[in-house]
C-alpha positions as CSV (number, residue, x, y, z in Angstrom):
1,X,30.8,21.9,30.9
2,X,28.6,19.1,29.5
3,X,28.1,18.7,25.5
4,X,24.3,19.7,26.0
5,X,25.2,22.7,27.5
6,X,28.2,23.7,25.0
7,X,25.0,22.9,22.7
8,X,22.6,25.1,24.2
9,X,25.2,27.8,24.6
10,X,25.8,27.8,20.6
11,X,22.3,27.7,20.2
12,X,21.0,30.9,22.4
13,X,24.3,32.7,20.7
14,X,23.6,31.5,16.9
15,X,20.2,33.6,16.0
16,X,22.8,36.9,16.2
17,X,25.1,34.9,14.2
18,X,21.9,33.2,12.0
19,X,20.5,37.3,11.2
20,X,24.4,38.2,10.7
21,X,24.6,35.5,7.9
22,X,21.2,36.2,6.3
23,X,21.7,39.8,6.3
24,X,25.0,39.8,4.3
25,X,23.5,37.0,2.1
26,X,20.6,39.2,1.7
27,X,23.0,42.3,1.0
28,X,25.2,40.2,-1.4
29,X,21.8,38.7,-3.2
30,X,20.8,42.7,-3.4
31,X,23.8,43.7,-5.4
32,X,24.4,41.0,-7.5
33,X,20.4,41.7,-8.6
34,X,21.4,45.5,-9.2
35,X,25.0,44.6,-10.8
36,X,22.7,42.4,-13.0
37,X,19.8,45.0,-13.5
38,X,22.6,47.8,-14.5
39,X,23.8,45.2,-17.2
40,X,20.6,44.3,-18.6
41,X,19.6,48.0,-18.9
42,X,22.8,49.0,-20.4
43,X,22.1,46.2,-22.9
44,X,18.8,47.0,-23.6
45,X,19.7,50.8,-24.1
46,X,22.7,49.4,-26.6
47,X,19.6,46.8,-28.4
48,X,17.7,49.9,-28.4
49,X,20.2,51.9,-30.2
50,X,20.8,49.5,-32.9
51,X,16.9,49.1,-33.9
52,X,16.5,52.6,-33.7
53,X,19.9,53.0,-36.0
54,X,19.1,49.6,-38.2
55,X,15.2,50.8,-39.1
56,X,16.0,54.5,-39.2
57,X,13.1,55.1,-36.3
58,X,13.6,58.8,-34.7
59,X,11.9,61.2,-32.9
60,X,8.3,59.9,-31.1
61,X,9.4,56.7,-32.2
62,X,12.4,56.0,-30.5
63,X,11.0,57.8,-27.4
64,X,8.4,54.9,-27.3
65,X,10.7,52.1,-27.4
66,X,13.1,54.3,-24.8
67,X,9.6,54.2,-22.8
68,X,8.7,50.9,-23.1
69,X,12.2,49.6,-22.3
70,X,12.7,51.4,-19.2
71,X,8.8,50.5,-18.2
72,X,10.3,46.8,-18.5
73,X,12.8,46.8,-16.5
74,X,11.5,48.8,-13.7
75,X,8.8,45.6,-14.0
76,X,11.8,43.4,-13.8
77,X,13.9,45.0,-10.9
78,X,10.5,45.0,-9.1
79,X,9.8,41.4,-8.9
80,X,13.1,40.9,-8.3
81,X,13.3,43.0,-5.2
82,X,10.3,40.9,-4.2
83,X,12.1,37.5,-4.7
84,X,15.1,38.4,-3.0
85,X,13.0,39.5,0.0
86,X,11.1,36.8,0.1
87,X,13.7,34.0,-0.6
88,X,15.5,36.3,2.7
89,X,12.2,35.4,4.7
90,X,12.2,31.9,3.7
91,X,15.8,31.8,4.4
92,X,15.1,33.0,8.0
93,X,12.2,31.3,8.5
94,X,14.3,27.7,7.8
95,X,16.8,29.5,9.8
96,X,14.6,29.6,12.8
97,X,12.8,26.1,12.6
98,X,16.4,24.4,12.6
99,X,17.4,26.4,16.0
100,X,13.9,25.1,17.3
101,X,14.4,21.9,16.3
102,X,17.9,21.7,17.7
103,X,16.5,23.0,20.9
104,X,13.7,21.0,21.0
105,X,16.2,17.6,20.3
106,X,18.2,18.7,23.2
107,X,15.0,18.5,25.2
108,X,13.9,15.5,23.8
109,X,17.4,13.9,24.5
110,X,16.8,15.0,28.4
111,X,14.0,13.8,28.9
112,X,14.6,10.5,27.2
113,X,17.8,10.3,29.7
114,X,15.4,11.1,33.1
115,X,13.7,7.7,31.8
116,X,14.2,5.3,34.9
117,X,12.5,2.3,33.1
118,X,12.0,0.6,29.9
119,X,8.5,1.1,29.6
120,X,8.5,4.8,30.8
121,X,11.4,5.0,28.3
122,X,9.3,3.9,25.3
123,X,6.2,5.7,26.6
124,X,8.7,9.0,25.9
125,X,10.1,7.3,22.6
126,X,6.3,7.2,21.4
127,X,5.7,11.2,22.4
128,X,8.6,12.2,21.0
129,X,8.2,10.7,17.4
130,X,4.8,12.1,17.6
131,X,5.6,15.6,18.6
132,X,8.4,15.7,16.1
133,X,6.1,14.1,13.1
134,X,3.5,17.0,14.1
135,X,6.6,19.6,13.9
136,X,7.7,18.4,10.9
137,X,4.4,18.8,9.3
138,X,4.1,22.5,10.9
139,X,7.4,23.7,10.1
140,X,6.6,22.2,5.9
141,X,3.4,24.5,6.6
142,X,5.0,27.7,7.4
143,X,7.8,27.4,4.6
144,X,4.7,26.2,1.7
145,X,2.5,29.9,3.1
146,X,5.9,31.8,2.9
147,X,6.2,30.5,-0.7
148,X,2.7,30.8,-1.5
149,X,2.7,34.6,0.1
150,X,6.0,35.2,-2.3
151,X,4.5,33.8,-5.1
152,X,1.3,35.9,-4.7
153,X,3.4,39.1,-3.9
154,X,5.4,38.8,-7.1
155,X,2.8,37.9,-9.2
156,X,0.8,40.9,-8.0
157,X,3.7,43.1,-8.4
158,X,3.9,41.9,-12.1
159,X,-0.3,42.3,-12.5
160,X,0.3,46.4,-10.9
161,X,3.5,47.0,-13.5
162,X,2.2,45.8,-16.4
163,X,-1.3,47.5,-15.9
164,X,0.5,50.6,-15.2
165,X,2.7,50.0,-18.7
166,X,-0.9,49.5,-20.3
167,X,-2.4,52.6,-19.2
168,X,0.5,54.5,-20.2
169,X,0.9,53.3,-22.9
């Protein structure tokens, strides 16, 4: 079996393996975000405490600040939740454009070896490092609108939270 088809072998059997990865990276991102959101709102509820305790605040008061505290957080596990899903579709998104690239060398490679002349060999030379400069400026495309998307998504969920915080407060 010839190296470009061990190549193209690995490559039709690495998007199971590519989702497999991302998946459990996106599982192990998930629960280090909750192990860290169970921290912070144990320390918060401890902070919490020790102002109510320190300033002698009871009753209505310290339901406020209980309020407001757990309204924070659930803004902050929020936004979160969006940034680990998006940073997962970025992650497969790059995931994706270095299997098509692979592929897409592979064919390059071919063709540039079914050259039968000098000429005809640079006429494909030429294509090529214009097809690949036009890919490279698509695939930069796709990642900065699944960054801009993320960013918009976040900041929206943010803008909704904190409006919702307002009101009921």
């Amino acid at each position: 079996m010839s190296v470009a088809q061990n190549t193209t072998n690995g490559t039709k059997k690495s998007p199971e393996a590519g989702t497999a990865y991302i998946r459990r990276n996106g599982r192990t991102a998930h629960d280090g975000m909750r192990s860290g959101f169970d921290s912070a709102t144990a320390s918060a509820r401890r902070f919490t405490d020790q102002v109510t305790q320190a300033y002698g605040i009871t009753g209505e008061g310290r339901e406020e600040l209980t309020r407001q505290r757990a309204q924070n957080l659930e803004v902050f596990a929020e936004a979160g939740a969006v940034l680990t899903r998006g940073v997962q579709d970025i992650s497969h998104e790059c995931f994706s454009l270095m299997q098509e690239r692979l592929q897409k060398n592979l064919d390059d490679f071919a063709a540039l070896g079914r050259c039968r002349s000098i000429p005809e060999f640079l006429a494909v030379q030429s294509t090529l490092m214009r097809d690949n400069f036009e890919r490279t400026f698509e695939s930069t495309r796709r990642i900065a609108d699944l960054s801009t998307r993320l960013a918009n998504e976040a900041s929206q969920t943010l803008t909704v939270q904190t409006k919702k915080a307002q009101r009921a407060a």
